[in-house]
ZATORRO-558314 format. One record per residue (C-alpha): x, y, z. Coordinates in nm, 3 decimals. Each point is the difference from the previous one (the first is absolute). Layout:
BEGIN
+---------+---------+---------+
!       x !       y !       z !
+---------+---------+---------+
!       X !       Y !       Z !
...
+---------+---------+---------+
//
This chain:
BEGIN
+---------+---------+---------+
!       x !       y !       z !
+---------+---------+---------+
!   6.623 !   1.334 !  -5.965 !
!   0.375 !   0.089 !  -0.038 !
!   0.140 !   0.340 !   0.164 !
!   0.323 !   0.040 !  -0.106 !
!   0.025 !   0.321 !   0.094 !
!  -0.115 !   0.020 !   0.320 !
!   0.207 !   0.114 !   0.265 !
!  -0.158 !  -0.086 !   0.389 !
!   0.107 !   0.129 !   0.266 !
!   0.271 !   0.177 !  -0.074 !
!   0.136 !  -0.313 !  -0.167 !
!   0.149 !  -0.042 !  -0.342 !
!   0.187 !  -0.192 !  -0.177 !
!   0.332 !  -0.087 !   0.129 !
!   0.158 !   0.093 !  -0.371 !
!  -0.184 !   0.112 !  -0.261 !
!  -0.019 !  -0.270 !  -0.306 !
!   0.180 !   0.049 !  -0.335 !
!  -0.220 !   0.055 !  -0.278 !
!   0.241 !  -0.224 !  -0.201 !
!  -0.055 !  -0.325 !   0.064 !
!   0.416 !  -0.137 !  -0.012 !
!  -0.055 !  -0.311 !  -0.218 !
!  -0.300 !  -0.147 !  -0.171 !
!  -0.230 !  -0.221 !   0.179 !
!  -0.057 !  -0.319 !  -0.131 !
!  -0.312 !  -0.061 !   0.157 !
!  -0.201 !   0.341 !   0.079 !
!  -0.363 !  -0.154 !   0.080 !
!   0.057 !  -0.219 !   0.306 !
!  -0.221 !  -0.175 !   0.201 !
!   0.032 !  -0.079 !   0.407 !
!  -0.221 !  -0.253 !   0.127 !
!   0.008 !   0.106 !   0.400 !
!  -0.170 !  -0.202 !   0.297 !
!  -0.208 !   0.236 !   0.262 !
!   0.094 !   0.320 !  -0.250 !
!  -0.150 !   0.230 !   0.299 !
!   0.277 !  -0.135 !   0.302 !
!   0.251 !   0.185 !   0.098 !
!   0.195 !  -0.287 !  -0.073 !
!  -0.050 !   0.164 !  -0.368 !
!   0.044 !   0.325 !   0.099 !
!   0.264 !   0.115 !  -0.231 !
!  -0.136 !  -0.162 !  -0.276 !
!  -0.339 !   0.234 !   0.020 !
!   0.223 !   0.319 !   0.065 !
!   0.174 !  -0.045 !  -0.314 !
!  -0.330 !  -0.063 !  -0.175 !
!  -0.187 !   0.257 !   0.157 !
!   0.282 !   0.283 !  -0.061 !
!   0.119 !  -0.105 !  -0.311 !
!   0.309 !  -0.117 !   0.030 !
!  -0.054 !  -0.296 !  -0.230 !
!  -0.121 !   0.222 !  -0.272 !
!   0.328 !   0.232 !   0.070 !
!   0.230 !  -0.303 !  -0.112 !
!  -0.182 !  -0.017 !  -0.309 !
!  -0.224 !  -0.330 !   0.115 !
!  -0.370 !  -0.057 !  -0.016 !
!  -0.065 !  -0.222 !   0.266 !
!  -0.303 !  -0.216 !   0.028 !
!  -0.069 !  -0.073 !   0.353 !
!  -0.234 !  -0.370 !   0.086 !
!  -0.091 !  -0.038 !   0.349 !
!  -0.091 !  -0.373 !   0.130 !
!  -0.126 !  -0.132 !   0.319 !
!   0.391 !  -0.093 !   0.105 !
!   0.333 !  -0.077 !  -0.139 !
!  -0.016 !  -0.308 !  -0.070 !
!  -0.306 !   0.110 !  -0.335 !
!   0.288 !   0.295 !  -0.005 !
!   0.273 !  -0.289 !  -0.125 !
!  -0.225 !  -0.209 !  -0.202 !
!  -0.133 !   0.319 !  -0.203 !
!   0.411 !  -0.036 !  -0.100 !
!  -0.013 !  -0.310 !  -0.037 !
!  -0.260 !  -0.010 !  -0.217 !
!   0.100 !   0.257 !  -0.227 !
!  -0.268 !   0.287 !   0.065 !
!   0.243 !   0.168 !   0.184 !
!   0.360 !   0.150 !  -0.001 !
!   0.147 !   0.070 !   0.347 !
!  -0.169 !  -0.093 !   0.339 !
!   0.015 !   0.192 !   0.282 !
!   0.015 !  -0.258 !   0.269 !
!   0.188 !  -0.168 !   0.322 !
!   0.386 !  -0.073 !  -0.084 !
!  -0.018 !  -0.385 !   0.139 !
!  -0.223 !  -0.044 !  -0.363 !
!   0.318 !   0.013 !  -0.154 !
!   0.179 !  -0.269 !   0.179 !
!  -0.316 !  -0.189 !  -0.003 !
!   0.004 !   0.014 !  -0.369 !
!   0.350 !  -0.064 !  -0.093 !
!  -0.057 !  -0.318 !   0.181 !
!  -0.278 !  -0.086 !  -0.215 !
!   0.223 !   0.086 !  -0.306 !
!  -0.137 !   0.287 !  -0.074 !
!   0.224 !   0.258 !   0.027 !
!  -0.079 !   0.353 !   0.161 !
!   0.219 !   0.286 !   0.098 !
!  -0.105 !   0.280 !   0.253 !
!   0.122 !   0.367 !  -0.119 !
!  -0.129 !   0.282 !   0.230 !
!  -0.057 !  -0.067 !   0.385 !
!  -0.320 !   0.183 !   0.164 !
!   0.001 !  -0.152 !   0.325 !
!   0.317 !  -0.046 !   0.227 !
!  -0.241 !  -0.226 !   0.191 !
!  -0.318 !  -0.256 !  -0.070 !
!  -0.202 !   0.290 !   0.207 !
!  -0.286 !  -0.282 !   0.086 !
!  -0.138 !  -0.078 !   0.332 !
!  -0.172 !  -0.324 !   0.108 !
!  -0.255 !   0.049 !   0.256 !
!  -0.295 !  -0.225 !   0.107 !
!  -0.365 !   0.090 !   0.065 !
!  -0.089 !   0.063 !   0.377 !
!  -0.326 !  -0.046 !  -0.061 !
!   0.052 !  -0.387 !  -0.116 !
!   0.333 !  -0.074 !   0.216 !
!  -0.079 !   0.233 !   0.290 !
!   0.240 !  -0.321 !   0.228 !
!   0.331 !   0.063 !  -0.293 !
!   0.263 !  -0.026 !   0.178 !
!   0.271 !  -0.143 !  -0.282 !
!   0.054 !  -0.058 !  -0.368 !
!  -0.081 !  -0.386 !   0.125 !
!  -0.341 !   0.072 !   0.045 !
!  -0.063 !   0.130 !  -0.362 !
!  -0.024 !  -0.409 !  -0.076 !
!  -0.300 !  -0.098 !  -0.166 !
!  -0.074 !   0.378 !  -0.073 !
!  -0.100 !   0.176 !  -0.261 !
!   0.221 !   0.315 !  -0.132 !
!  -0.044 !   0.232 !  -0.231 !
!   0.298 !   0.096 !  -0.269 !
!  -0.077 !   0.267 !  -0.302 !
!   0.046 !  -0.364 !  -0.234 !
!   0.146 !  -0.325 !   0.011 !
!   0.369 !  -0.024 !  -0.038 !
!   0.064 !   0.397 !   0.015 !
!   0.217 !   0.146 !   0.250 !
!  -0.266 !   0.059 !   0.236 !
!  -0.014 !  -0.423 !   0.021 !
!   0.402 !  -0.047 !  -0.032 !
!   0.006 !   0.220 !   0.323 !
!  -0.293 !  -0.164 !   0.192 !
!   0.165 !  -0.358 !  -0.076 !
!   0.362 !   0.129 !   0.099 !
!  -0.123 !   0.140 !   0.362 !
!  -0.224 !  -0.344 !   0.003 !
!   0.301 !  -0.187 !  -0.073 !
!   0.218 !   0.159 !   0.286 !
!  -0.290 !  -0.138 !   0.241 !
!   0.000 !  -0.359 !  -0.140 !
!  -0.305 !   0.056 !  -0.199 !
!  -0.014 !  -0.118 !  -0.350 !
!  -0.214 !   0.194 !  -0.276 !
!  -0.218 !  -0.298 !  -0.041 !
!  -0.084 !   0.024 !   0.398 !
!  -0.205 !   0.327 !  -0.088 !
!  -0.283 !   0.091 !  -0.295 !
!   0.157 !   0.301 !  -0.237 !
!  -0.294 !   0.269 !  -0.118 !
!   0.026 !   0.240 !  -0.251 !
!  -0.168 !   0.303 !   0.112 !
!   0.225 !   0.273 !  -0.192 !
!   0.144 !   0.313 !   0.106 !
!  -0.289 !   0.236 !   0.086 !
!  -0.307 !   0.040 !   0.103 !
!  -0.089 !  -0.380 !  -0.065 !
!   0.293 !  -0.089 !   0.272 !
!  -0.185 !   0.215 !   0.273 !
!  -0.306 !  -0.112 !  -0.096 !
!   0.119 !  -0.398 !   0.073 !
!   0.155 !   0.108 !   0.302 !
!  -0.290 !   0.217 !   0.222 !
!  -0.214 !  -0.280 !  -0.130 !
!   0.202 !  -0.299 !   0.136 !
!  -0.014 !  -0.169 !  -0.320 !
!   0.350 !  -0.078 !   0.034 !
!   0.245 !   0.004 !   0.374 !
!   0.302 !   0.196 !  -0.123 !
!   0.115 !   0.185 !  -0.259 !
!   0.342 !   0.049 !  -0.192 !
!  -0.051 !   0.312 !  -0.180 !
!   0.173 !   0.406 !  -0.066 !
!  -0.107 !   0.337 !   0.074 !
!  -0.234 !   0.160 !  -0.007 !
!  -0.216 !  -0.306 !   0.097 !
!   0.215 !  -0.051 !   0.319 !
!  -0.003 !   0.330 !   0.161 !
!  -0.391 !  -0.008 !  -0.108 !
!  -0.055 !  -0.363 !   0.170 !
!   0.226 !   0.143 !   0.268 !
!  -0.180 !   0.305 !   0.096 !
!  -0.332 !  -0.176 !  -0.011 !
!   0.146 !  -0.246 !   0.237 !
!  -0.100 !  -0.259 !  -0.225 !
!   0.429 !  -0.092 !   0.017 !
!   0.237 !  -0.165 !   0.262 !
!   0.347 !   0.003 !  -0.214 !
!   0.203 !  -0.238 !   0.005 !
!   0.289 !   0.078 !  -0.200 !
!   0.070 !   0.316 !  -0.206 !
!   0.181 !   0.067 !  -0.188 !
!  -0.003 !   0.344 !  -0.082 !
!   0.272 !   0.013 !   0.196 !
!   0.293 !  -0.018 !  -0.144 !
!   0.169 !  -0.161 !   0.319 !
!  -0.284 !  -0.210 !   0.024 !
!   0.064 !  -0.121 !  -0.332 !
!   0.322 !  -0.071 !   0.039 !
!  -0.020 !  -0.168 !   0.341 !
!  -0.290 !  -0.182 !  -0.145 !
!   0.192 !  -0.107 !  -0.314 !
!   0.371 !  -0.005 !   0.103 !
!   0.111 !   0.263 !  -0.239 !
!  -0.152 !   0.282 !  -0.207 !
!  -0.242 !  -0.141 !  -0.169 !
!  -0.104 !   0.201 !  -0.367 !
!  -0.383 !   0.017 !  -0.056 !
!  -0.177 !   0.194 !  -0.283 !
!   0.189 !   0.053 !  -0.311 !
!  -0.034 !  -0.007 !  -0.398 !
!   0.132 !  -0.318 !  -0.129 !
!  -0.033 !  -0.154 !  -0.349 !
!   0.130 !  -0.307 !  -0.228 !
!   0.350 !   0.032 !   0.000 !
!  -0.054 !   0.008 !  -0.348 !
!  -0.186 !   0.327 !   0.043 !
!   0.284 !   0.226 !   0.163 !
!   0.253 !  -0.241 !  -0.280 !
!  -0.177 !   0.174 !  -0.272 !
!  -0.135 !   0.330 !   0.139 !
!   0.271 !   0.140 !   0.158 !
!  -0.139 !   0.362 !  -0.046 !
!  -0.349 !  -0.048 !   0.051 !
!   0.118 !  -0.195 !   0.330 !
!   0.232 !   0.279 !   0.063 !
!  -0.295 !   0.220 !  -0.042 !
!  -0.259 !  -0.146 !   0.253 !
!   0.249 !  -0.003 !   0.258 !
!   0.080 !   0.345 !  -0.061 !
!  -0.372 !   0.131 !   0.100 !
!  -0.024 !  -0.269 !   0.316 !
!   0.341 !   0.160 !   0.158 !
!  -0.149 !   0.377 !  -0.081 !
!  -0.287 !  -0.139 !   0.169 !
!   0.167 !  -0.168 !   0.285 !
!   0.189 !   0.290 !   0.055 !
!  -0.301 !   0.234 !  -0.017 !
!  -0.154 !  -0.232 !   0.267 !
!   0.267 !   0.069 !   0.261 !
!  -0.031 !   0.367 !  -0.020 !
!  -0.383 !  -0.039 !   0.002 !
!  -0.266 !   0.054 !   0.284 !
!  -0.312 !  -0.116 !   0.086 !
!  -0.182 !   0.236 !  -0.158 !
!   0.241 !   0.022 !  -0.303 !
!  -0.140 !  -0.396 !  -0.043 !
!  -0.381 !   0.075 !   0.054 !
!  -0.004 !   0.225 !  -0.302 !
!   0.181 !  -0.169 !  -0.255 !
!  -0.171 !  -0.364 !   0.095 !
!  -0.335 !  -0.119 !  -0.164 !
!  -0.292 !   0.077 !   0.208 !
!  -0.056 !  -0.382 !   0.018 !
!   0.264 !  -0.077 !   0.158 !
!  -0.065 !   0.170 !   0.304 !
!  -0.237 !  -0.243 !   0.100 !
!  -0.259 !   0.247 !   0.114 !
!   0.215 !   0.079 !   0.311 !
!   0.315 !   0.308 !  -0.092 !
!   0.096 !  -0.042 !   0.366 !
!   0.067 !  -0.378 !  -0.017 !
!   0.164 !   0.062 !  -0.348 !
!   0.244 !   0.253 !   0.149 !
!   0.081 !  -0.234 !   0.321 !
!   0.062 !  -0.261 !  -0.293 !
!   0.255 !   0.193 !  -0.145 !
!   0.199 !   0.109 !   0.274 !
!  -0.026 !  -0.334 !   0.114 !
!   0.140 !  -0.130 !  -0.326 !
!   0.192 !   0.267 !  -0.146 !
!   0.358 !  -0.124 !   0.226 !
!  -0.073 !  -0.352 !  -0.187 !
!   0.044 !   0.161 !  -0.379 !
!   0.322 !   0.027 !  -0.144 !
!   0.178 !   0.337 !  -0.087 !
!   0.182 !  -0.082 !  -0.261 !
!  -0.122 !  -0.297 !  -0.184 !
!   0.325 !  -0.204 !   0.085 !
!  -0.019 !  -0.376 !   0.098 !
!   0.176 !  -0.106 !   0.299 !
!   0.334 !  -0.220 !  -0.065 !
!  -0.092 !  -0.300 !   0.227 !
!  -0.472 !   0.097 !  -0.104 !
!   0.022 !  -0.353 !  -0.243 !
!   0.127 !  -0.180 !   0.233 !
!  -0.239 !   0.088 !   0.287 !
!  -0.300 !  -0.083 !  -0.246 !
!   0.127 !  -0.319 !  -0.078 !
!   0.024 !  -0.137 !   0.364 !
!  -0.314 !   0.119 !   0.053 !
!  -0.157 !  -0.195 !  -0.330 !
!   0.201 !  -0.275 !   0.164 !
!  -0.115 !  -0.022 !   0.284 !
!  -0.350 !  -0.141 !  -0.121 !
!   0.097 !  -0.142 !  -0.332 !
!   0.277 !  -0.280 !   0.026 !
!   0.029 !  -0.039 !  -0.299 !
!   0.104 !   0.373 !  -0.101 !
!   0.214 !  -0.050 !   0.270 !
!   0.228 !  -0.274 !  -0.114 !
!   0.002 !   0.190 !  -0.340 !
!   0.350 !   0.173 !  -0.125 !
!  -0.179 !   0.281 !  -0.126 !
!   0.236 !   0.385 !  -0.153 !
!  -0.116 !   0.234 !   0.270 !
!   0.203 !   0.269 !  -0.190 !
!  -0.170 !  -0.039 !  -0.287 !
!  -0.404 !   0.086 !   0.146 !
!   0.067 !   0.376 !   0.024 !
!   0.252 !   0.292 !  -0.130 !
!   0.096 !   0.309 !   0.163 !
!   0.146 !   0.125 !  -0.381 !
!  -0.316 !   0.181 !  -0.067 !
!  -0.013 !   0.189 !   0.325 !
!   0.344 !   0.098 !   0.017 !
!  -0.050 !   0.207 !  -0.342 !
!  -0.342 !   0.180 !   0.165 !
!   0.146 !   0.072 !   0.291 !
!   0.251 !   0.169 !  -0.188 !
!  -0.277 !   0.193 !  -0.172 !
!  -0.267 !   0.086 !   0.274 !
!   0.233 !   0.055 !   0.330 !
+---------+---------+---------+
//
């Protein structure tokens, strides 16, 4: 359900929208293919769905939520869907597969996931070593969830084929795997952590929620969830691309001002996992980790691409356009219009 005019918490709008939409879109049914829809990860993307912010740039957006970001891309790729809202490094990974995609409005200023093992199945953990031979659970293969697992395997010597990969999603699926040892650590996003967490059904690891985590993890600021598209999509939708960014900076901006219970009421009762405590504790734990403005970081492309490195050799040793995976043009011109 849409509520475009609700106003929580004392909250509204940072500037109201113009009922004159400045130039025609080109393209005003869109559809986002998203991995883990209910993360906070994604957290800007359901405000501006849930208060209408799409619809106030003249858009009706179709969103499609898969089991991880890696079904997010190939829903793209495949043509039964438009944008994906998904991990930056997809882009990189997909320009070096000659396919080429360009990010266009940051959500998260950092990859916001934690990997933690089971101390029920490795009660003796004592360092990334000893996850060889394990088994660990990432939302799906190849999505960010995995890149991140395999980079903090790599910095211990570990390669990705010294450990089993299972897709076990981004919700209640990922608990359930955890509490009942089917797998020995997890790489996943809140609200699953902080649930797994609380239960004590979590040692972490690494998290990075953190934003100086994150970067002490990755060496730079590394960009996480964003919109990106075929280059070809921004090439010949300029409005329509300058239109989606303009409701995800409203909604990143609304975000900053929000509070917990601003959050709670706007949400989907699902996502809350059952638990409105551990969804709160999520956000606060999260909410430093999403960006304010929608603005990629000058040196983000080139912290991604290390990382991709760093497990792929071949990636590595490819002369790849890091410039040319993400624009800040379209959310220069929002922030202009939602300060």
């Amino acid at each position: 359900m849409q509520r475009r005019h609700l106003i929580v918490g004392g909250l509204a709008a940072t500037t109201l929208p113009h009922l004159a939409f400045a130039q025609a879109l080109e393209k005003p049914r869109v559809t986002i293919a998203v991995g883990g829809k209910n993360l906070f990860y994604y957290l800007p993307l359901t405000i501006a769905e849930q208060l209408g912010y799409f619809k106030d740039e003249g858009l009706d957006v179709n969103i499609v939520d898969f089991a991880g970001g890696s079904r997010a891309l190939q829903a793209v790729v495949g043509g039964s869907a438009d944008v994906v809202s998904g991990a930056f490094e997809h882009t990189i990974n997909m320009q070096f597969k000659g396919q080429p995609m360009r990010a266009f409005v940051l959500q998260g200023a950092a990859p916001q996931i934690v990997l933690g093992i089971n101390p029920k199945t490795m009660p003796n953990y004592r360092s990334v070593a000893d996850l060889k031979g394990k088994k660990i659970g990432v939302t799906a293969p190849g999505s960010s969830t995995n890149v991140m697992a395999n980079y903090v395997l790599a910095k211990a010597g570990l390669k990705p084929s010294d450990v089993s990969f299972v897709g076990v999603g981004a919700s209640n699926g990922a608990v359930a795997a955890m509490r009942s040892g089917q797998i020995d650590a997890i790489s996943n996003l809140d609200p699953v952590i902080t649930l797994l967490q609380r239960s004590g059904d979590l040692k972490i690891v690494t998290d990075t929620r953190k934003v100086s985590e994150a970067e002490q993890v990755f060496g730079g600021p590394m960009p996480a969830g964003c919109l990106y598209a075929p280059s070809a999509f921004t090439e010949r939708n300029p409005n329509t691309a300058q239109a989606l960014t303009n409701a995800m900076v409203r909604a990143n901006k609304w975000i900053q001002q929000a509070g917990p219970g601003d959050i709670i009421r706007v949400v989907p009762e699902s996502y809350l996992l059952g638990d409105r405590a551990v969804y709160i504790d999520g956000f606060l734990a999260a909410k430093p980790a999403l960006s304010p403005d929608g603005r990629f970081p000058a040196k983000g492309a080139d912290t991604a691409f290390r990382a991709l490195a760093s497990v792929d050799a071949k990636l590595g040793a490819a002369k790849l356009d890091l410039a040319a995976v993400y624009t800040n043009e379209f959310v220069t011109k929002a922030n202009q219009k939602y300060r």
